[in-house]
C-alpha positions as CSV (number, residue, x, y, z in Angstrom):
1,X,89.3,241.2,-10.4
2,X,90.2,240.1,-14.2
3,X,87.8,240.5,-16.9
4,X,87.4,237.1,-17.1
5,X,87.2,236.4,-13.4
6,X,84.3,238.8,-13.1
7,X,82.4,237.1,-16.0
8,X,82.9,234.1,-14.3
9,X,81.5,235.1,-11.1
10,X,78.3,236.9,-12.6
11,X,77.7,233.8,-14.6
12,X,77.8,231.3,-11.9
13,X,75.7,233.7,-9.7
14,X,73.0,233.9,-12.2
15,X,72.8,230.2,-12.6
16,X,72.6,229.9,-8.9
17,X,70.0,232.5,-8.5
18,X,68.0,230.8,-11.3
19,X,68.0,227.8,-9.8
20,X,67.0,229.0,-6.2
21,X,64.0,230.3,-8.1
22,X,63.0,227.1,-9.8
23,X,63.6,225.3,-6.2
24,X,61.5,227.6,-4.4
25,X,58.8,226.9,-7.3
26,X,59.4,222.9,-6.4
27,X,59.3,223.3,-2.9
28,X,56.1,225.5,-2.9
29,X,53.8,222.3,-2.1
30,X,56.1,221.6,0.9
31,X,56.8,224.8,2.3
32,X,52.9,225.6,2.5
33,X,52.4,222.2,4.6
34,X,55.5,223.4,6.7
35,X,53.7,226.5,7.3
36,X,50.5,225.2,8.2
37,X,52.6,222.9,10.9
38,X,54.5,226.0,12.1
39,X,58.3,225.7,10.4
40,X,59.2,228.2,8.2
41,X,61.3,227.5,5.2
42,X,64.2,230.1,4.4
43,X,64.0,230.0,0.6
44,X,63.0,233.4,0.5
45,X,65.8,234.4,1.8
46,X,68.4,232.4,0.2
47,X,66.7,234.0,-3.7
48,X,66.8,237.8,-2.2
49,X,70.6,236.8,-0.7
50,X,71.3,235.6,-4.4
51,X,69.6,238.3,-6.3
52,X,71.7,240.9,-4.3
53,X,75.0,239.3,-4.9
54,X,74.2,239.4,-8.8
55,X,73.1,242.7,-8.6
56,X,76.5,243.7,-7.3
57,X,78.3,241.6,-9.7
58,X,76.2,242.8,-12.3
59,X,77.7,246.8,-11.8
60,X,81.4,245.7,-11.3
């Protein structure tokens, strides 16, 4: 991958990993009702899944 390519990627992955943070902040309220009801929201996943991938982009 191109210098450029790679700073791309690492960039965009950031921003999207930021943002799953400040979503699962927001959606704290709903995802505690949903629990209480029995539904689990996956947003845990989806910020581990995002962290990972910058991780990896991060050592290329």
């Amino acid at each position: 991958m191109k210098p450029m390519e790679a700073r791309l990627r690492r960039t965009s992955l950031f921003a999207l990993y930021q943002t799953s943070i400040v979503l699962g902040i927001a959606l704290l309220p709903v995802a505690l009702l949903a629990r209480r009801v029995g539904v689990r929201l996956p947003v845990g996943r989806l910020i581990d899944r995002l962290g990972g991938a910058y991780e990896a982009a991060a050592k290329e």
